[in-house]
Steps between C-alpha positions, in 0.01 A plus 500: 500500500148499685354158594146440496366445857273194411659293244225262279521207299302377258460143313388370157513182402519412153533259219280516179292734713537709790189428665368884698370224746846404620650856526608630861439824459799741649470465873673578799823306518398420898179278381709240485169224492359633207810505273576189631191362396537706190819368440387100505544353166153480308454218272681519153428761323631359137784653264657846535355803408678797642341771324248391664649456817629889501165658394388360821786649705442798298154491691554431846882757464219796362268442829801620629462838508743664735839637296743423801490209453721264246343216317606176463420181232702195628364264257633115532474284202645179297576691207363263306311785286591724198480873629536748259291824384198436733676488752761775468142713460368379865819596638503868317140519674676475857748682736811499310736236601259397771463146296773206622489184374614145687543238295518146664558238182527206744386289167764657261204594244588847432769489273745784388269585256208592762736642729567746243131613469530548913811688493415722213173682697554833702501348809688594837642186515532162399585200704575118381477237749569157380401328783139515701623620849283655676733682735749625242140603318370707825866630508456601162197703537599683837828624312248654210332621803777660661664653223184644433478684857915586484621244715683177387457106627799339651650180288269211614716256649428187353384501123391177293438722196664778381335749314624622192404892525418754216483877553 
């Protein structure tokens, strides 16, 4: 397996929208300030809409262009939405298996019913979390991370939520 020499991240925040004005464009995991700052939590954005929310990725994962490298959606949301053909589309439009989801239902709103609807999309994985912990969450995201590049996370030590893991 080849690694890319300068890993980049990107960010989109989203809710009803996913305003272009708050996307991080991929950059150079070692400017640390400006995804930082791109990573500070802009004021509500509303409901869920993450069609929406992957059209955007779609954009900044297309500016891309360099095949060596693997790309990565780690989206993080409630759940609190009913996904369904829209978004199984958005997902067919990326990277297979490049979408994983993180679901953090620290209210308890997304029933069995909705967790269906998140299960049921093509994605390369899916992740419950029934409690809003930000360390298990970051833990969460560097194992989709490192599976990603070949390499595996050690257990984290000491978990307040455990994460109920599809595919």
């Amino acid at each position: 397996m080849t690694h890319a020499p300068n890993p980049r991240v990107g960010v989109v925040h989203w809710g009803t929208t996913a305003p272009s004005e708050l996307v991080v464009p991929l950059t150079d995991v070692h400017r640390r300030r400006a995804i930082e700052r791109g990573l500070e939590i802009p004021p509500t954005l509303g409901g869920n809409n993450f069609p929406g929310a992957l059209s955007r990725c779609r954009e900044v994962v297309e500016d891309q262009n360099d095949d060596d490298r693997v790309a990565l959606v780690v989206t993080i949301t409630d759940g609190i939405e009913t996904v369904g053909a829209d978004a199984s589309a958005q997902i067919s439009q990326l990277p297979a298996g490049c979408v994983h989801v993180l679901l953090v239902d620290h209210s308890h709103g997304c029933g069995p019913e909705l967790e269906a609807g998140w299960s049921s999309l093509p994605l390369g994985s899916f992740t419950r979390l029934d409690v809003l912990d930000t360390t298990r969450l970051a833990w969460e995201a560097a194992e989709v991370v490192a599976r990603a590049a070949g390499l595996e996370m050690p257990p984290l030590k000491s978990a307040t939520s455990k994460p109920v893991r599809r595919r």
